[in-house]
DRENDO-1510 file (C-alpha; in Angstrom, 1 decimal, always signed):
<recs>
REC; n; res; u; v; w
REC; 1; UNK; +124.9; +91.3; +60.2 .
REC; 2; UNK; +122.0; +91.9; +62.9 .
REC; 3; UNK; +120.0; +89.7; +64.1 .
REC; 4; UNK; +117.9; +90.0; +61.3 .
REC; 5; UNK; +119.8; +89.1; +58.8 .
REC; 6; UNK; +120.9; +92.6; +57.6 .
REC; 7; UNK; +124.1; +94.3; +57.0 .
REC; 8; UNK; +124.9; +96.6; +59.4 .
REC; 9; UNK; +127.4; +99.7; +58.9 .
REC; 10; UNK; +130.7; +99.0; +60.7 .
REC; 11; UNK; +132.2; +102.2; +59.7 .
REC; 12; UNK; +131.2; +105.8; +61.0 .
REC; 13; UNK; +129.0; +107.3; +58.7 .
REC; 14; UNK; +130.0; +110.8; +59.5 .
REC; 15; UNK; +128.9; +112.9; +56.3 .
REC; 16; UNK; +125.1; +111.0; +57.0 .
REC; 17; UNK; +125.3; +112.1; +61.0 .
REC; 18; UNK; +125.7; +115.5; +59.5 .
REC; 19; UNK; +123.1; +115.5; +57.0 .
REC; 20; UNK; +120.1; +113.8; +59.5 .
REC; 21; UNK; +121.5; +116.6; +62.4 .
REC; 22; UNK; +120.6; +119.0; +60.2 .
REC; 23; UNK; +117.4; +117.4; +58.6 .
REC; 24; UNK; +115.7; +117.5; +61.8 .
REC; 25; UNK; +115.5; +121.7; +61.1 .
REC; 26; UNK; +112.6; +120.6; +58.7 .
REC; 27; UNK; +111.0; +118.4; +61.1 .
REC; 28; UNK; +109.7; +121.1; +63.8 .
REC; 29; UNK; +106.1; +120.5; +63.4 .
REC; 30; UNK; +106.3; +116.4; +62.7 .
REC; 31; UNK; +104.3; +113.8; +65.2 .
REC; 32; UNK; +107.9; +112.7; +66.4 .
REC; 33; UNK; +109.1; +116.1; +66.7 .
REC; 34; UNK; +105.6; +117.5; +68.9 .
REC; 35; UNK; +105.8; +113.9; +71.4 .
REC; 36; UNK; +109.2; +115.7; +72.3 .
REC; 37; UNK; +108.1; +118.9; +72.9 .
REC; 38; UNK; +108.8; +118.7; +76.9 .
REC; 39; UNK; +112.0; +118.5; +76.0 .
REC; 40; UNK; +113.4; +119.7; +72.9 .
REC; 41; UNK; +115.9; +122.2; +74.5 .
REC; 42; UNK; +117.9; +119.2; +75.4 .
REC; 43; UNK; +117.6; +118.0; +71.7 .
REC; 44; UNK; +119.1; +121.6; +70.8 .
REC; 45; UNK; +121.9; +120.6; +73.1 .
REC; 46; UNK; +122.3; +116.8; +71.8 .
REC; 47; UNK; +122.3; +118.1; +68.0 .
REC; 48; UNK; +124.8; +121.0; +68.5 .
REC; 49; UNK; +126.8; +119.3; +70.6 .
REC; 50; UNK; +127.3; +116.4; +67.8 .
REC; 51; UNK; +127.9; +118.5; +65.3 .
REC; 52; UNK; +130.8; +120.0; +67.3 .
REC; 53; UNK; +132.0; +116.4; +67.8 .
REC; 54; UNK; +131.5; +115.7; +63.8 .
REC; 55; UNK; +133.4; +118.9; +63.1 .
REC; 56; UNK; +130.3; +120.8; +61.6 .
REC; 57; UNK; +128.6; +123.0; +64.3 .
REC; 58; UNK; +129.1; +125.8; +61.5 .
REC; 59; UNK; +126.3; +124.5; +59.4 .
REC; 60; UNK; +123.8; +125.6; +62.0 .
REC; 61; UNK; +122.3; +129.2; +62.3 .
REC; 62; UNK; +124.3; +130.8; +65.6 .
REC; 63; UNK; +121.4; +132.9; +65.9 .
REC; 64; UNK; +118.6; +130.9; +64.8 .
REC; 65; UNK; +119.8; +128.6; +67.9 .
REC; 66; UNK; +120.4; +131.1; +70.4 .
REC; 67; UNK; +117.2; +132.7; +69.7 .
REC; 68; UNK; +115.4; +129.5; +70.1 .
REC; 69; UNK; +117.5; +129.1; +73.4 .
REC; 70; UNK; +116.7; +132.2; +74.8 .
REC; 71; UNK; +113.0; +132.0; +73.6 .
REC; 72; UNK; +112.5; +128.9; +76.8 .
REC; 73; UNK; +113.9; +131.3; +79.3 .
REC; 74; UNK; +111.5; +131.5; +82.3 .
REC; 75; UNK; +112.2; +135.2; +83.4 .
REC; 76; UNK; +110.1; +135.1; +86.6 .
REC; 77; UNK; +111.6; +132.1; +87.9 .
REC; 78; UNK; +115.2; +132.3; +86.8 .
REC; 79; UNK; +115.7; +129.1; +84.9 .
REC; 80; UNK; +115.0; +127.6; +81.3 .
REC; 81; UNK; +112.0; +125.4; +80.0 .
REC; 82; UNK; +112.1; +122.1; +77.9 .
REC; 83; UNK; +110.1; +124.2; +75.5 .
REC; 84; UNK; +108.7; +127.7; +74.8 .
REC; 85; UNK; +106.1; +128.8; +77.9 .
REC; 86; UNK; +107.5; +125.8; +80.1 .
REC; 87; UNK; +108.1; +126.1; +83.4 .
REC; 88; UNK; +111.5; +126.0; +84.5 .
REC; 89; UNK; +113.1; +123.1; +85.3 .
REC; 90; UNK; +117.0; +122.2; +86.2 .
REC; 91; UNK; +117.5; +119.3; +83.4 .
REC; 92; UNK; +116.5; +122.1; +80.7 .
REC; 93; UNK; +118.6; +125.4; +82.5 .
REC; 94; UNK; +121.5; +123.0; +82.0 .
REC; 95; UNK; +120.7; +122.2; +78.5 .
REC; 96; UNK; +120.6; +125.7; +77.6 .
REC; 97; UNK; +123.7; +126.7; +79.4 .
REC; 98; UNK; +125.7; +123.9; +77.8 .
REC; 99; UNK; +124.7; +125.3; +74.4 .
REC; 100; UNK; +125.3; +129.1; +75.6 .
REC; 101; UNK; +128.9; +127.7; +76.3 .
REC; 102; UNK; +129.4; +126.0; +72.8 .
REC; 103; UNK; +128.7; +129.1; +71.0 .
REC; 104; UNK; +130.4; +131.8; +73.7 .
REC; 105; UNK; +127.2; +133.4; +74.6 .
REC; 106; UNK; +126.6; +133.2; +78.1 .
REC; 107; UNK; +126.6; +136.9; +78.6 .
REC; 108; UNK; +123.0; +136.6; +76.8 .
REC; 109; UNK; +121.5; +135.5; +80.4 .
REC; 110; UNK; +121.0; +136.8; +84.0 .
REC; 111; UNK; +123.4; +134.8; +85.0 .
REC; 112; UNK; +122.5; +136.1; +88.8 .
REC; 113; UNK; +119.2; +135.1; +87.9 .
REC; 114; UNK; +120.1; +132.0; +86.8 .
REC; 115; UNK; +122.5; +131.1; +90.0 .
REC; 116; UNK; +120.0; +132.1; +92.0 .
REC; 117; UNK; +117.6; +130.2; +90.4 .
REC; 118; UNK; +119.4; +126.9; +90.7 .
REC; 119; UNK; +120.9; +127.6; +94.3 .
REC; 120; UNK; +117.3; +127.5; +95.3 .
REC; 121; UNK; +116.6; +123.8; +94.3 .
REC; 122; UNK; +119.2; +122.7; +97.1 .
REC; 123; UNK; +117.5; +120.8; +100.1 .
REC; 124; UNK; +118.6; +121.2; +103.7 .
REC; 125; UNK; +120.1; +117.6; +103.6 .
REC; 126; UNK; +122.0; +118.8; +100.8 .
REC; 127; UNK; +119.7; +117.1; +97.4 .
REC; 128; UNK; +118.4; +118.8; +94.7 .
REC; 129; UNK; +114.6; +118.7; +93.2 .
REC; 130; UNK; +114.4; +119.7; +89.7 .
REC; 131; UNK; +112.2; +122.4; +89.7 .
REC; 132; UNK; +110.2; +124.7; +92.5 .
REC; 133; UNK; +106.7; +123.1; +91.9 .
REC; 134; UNK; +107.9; +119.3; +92.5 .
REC; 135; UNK; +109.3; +117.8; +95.2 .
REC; 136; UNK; +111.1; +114.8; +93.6 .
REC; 137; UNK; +114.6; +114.9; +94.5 .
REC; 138; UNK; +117.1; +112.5; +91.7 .
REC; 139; UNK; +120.9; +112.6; +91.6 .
REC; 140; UNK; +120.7; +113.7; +88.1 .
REC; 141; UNK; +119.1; +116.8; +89.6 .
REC; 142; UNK; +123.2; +117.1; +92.1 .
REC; 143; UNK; +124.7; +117.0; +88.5 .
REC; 144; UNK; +123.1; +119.6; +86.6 .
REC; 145; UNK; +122.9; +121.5; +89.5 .
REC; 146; UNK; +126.2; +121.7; +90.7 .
REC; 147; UNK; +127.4; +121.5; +86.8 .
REC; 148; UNK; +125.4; +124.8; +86.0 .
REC; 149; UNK; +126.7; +126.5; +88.5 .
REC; 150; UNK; +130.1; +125.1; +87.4 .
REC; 151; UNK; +129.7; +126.9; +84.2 .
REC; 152; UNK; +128.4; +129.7; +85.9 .
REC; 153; UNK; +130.9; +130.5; +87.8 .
REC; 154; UNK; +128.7; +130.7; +91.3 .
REC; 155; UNK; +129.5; +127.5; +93.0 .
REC; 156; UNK; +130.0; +129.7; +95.9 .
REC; 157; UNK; +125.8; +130.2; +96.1 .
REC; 158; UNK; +125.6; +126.3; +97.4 .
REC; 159; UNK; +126.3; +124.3; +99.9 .
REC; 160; UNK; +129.2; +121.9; +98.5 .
REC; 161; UNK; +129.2; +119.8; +101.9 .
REC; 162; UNK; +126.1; +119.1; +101.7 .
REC; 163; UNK; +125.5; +118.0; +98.3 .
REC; 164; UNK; +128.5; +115.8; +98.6 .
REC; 165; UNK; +127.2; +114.4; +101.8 .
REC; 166; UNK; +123.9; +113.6; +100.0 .
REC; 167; UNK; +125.8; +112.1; +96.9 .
REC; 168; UNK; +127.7; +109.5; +99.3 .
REC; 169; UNK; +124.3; +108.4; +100.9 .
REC; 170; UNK; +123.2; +107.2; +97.9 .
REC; 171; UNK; +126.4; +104.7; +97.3 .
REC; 172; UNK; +125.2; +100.8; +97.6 .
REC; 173; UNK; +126.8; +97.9; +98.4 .
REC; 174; UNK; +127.6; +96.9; +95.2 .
REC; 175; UNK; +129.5; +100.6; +94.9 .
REC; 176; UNK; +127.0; +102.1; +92.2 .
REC; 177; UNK; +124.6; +104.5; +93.1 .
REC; 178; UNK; +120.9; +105.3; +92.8 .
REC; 179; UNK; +118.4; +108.5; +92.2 .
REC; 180; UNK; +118.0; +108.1; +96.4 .
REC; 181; UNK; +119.5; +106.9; +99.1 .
REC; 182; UNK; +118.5; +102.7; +99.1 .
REC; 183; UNK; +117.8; +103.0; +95.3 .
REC; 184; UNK; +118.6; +100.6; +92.7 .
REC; 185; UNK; +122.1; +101.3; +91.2 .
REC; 186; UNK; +121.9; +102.7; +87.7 .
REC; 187; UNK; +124.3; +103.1; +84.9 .
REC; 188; UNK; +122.3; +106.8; +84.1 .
REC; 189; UNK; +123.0; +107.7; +88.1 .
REC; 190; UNK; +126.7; +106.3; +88.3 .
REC; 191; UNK; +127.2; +109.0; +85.8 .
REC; 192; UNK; +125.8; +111.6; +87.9 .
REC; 193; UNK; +127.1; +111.1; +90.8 .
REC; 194; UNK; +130.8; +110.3; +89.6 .
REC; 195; UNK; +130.8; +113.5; +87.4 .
REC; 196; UNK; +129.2; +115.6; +90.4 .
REC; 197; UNK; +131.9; +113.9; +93.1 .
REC; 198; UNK; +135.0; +115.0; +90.4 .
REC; 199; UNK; +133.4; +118.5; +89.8 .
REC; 200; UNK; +133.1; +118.7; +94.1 .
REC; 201; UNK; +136.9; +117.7; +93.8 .
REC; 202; UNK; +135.7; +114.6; +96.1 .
REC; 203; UNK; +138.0; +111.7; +96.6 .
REC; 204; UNK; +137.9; +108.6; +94.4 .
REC; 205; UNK; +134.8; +106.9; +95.8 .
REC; 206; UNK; +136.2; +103.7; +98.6 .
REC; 207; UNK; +134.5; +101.2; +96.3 .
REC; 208; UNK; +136.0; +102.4; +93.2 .
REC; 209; UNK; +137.2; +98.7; +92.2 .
REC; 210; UNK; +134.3; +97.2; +92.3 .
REC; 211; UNK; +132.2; +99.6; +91.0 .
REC; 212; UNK; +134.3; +99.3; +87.8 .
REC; 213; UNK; +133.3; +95.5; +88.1 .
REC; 214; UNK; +129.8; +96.8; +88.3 .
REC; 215; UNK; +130.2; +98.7; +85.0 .
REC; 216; UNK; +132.4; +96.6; +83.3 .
REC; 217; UNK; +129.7; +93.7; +83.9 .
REC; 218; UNK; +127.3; +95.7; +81.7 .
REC; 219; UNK; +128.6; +94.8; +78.7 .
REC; 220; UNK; +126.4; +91.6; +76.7 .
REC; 221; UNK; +127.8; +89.5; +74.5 .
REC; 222; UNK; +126.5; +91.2; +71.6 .
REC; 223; UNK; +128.8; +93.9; +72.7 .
REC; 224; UNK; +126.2; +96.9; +73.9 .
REC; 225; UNK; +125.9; +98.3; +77.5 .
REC; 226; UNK; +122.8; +97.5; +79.2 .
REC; 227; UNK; +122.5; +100.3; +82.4 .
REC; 228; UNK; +121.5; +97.5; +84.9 .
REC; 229; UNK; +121.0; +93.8; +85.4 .
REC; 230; UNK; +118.8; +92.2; +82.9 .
REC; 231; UNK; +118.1; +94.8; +81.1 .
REC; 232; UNK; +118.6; +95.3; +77.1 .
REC; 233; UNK; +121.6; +97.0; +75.6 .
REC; 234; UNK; +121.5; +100.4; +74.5 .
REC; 235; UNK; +123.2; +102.7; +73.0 .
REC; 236; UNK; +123.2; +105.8; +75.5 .
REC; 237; UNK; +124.4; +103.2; +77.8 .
REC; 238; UNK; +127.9; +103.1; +76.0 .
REC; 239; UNK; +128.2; +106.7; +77.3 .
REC; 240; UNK; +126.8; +106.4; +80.8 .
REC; 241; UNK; +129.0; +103.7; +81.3 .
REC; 242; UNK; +132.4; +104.5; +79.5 .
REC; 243; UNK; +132.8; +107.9; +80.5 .
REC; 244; UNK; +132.3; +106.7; +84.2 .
REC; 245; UNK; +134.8; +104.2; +83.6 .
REC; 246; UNK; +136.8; +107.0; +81.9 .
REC; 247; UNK; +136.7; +109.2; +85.2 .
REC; 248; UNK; +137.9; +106.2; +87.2 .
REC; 249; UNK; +140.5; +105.1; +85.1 .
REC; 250; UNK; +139.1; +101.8; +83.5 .
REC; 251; UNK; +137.7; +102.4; +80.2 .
REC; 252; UNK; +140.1; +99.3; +79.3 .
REC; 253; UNK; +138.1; +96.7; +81.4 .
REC; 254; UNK; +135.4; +96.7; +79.1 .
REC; 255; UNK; +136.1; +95.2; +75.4 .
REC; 256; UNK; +136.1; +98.2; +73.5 .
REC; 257; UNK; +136.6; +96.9; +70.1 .
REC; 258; UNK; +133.1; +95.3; +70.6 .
REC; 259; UNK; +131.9; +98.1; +71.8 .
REC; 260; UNK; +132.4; +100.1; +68.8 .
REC; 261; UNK; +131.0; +97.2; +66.8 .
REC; 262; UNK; +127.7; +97.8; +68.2 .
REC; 263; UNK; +127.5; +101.2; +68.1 .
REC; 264; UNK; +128.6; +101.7; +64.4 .
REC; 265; UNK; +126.0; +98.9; +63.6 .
REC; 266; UNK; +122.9; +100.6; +65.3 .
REC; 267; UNK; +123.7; +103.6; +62.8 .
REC; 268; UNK; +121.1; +104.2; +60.0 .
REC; 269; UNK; +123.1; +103.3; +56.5 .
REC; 270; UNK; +120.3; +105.6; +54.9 .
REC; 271; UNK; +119.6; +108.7; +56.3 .
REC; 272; UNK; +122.0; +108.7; +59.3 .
REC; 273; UNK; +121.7; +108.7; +63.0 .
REC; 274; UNK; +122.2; +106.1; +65.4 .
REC; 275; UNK; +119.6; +104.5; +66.9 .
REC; 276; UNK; +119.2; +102.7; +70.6 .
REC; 277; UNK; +120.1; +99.3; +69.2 .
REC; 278; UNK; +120.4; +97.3; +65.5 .
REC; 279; UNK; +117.4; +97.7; +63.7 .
REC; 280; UNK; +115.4; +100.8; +65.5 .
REC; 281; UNK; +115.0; +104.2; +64.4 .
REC; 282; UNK; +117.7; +106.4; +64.8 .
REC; 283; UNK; +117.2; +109.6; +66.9 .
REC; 284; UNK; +119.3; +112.9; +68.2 .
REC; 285; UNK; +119.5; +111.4; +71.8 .
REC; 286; UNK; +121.1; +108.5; +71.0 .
REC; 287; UNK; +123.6; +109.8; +67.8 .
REC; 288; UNK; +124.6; +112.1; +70.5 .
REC; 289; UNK; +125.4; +109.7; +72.9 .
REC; 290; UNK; +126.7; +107.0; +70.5 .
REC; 291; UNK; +128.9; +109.4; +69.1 .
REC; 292; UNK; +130.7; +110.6; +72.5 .
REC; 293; UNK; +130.8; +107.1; +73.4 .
REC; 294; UNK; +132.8; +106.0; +69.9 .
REC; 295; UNK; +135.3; +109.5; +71.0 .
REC; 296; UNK; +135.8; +108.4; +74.4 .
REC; 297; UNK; +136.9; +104.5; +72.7 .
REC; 298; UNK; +139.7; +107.0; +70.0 .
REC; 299; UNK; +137.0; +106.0; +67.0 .
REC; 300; UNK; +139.0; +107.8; +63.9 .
REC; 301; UNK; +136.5; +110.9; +62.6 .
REC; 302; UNK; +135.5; +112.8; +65.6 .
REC; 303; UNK; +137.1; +115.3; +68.0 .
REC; 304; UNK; +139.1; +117.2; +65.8 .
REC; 305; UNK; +139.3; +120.5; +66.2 .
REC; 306; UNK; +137.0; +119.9; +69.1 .
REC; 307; UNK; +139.7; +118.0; +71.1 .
REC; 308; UNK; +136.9; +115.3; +71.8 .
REC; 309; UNK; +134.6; +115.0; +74.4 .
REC; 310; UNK; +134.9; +115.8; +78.2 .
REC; 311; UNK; +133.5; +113.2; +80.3 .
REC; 312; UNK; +132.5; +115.2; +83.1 .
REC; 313; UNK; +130.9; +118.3; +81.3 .
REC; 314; UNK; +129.7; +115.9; +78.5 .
REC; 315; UNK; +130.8; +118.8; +76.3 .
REC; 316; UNK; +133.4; +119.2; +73.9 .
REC; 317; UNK; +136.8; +119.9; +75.4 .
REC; 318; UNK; +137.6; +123.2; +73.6 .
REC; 319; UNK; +134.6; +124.4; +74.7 .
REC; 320; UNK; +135.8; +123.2; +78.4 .
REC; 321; UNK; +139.1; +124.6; +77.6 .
REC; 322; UNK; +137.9; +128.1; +76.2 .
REC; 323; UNK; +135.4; +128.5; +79.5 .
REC; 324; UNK; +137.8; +128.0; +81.9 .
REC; 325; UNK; +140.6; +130.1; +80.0 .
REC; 326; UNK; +137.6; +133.2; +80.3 .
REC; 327; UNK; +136.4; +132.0; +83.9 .
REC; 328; UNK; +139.1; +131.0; +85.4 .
REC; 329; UNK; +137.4; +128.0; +86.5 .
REC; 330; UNK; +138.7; +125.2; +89.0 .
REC; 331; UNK; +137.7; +122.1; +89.0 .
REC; 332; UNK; +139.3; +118.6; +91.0 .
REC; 333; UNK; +141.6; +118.5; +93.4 .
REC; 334; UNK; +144.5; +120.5; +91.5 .
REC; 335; UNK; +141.9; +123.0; +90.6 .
REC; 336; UNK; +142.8; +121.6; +86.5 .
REC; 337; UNK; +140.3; +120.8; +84.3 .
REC; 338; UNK; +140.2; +117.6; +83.2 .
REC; 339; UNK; +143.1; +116.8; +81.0 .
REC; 340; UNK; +143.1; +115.8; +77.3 .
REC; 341; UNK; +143.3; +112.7; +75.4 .
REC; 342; UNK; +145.9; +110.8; +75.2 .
REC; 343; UNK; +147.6; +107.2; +74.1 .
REC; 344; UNK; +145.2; +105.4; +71.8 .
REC; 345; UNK; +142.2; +107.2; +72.3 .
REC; 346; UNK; +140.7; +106.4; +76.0 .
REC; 347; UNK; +140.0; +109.3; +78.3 .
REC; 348; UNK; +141.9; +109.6; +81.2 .
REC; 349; UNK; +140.2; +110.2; +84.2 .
REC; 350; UNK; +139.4; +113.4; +86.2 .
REC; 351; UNK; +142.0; +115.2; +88.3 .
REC; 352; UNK; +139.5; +114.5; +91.8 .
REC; 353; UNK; +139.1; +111.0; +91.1 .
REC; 354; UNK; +142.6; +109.5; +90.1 .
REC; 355; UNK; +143.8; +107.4; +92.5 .
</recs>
């Protein structure tokens, strides 16, 4: 039961995922669906990617979705918008590329555009900002950076030195990493930086132990993630913090049975979703997250066909698989892809970061 007294699901609810994913097609012009305007090309992303995990991309409209992809495109600058007649920005180009990959479509986009584009975020000392009008530079901003151009195919355009060089300024002493150099570690920013260090085939970080201490030591006794000290659980923390355990190797050192608990009890046992903990509203960010999260732990009912999720691309491994079949894309140390799943469900972790 939650803390309030009511019974929470403890199964996955996979036919009600399904039937909220698609429910949120007749939402476009609700109050919820407007606040998220900035950035509902990455809810396009977060749906169709969970519906790949759930086994039922096919009840979406290809074209509908692509169409609506292609609709944020900002020709003149070379990237994608959160939303129609948005400016540009690196968070959103990824989102739309990720969904271009899902549905085999990248030959839709300038894709020299596009590499251009993102090539031209990189700063001299080797960060990223996320778009040409601001001058913030974040390590999520590495990540999708260096993970479009992954799928892209134009690595080539950057300056890989560099933007590792950049990434290891940011470690701290505890071994996580922040958005900057000197900045508080962050579950959200371990990510980054560990998936942007495997695609840059970069060693496993020195500090590699204890940052799994560091990660593992996010985990509350009610069984959620929080992404930092002191702070409440959530549910997209179980996927900022279990695939970076995945790509080191030590998914096990959290409890993952309890894990699962929590997620499968934030879903909605009436309309479906999953919501950021027991209790809230469900939305598409967090069922997206909650569900990679319960297919990195080997929860029965996702993957499939799909081959479950990729910890480094955050995208179904087919979809990994069938890109870098057409691409012939190298990524690691070995040049390999990361490989598949295998004995009792927990990801093993990227070729560049095994020890």
């Amino acid at each position: 039961m939650g803390e309030g007294g009511e019974v929470v699901p403890t199964t996955l609810l996979r036919d009600k995922h399904i039937s909220y994913i698609l429910s949120l097609q007749d939402k476009q012009d609700s109050p919820e669906m407007l606040f998220a305007d900035h950035r509902r090309l990455s809810g396009v992303y977060w749906a169709v990617s969970a519906l790949e995990l759930l086994g039922a991309r096919d009840r979406l409209d290809k074209e509908t979705i692509l169409g609506y992809v292609m609709s944020c495109y900002r020709e003149q600058e070379g990237g994608f918008g959160g939303h129609v007649d948005q400016d540009a920005h690196i968070l959103y180009t990824l989102s739309a590329l990720q969904v271009l990959v899902v549905y085999d479509a990248l030959d839709r986009v300038d894709i020299d555009a596009v590499s251009r584009f993102v090539s031209s975020l990189q700063q001299p000392n080797g960060a990223f900002i996320g778009s040409p009008t601001s001058p913030e530079v974040d390590t999520r901003f590495s990540y999708c950076a260096l993970l479009s151009a992954t799928l892209l195919n134009t690595r080539s355009m950057l300056d890989l030195p560099a933007a590792s060089a950049f990434l290891a300024s940011c470690t701290n002493f505890d071994g996580g990493y922040g958005c900057i150099p000197a900045a508080e570690s962050h579950a959200g920013q371990i990510f980054c930086v560990l998936a942007a260090l495997s695609l840059l085939g970069t060693p496993v970080p020195p500090a590699a132990a204890s940052l799994g201490e560091w990660l593992a030591s996010r985990q509350l006794p009610c069984g959620g993630l929080n992404g930092r000290p002191d702070k409440k659980e959530d549910v997209c923390y179980s996927w900022w913090v279990v695939a970076s355990l995945s790509m080191l190797g030590r998914v096990r050192w959290i409890d993952g049975a309890a894990l699962e608990r929590f997620v499968l009890g934030c879903q909605d046992p009436d309309d479906g979703g999953i919501a950021d903990r027991v209790g809230d509203l469900p939305d598409v960010f967090h069922t997206f997250f909650g569900l990679a999260a319960l297919d990195l732990l080997g929860v029965p009912g996702l993957g499939g066909i799909s081959g479950g999720v990729d910890p480094v691309f955050a995208l179904p491994r087919n979809v990994v698989g069938r890109l870098a079949a057409a691409q012939k894309l190298g990524w690691g140390a070995d040049g390999a892809p990361p490989p598949p799943l295998r004995g009792g469900g927990h990801a093993e972790p990227s070729p560049a970061l095994q020890q």
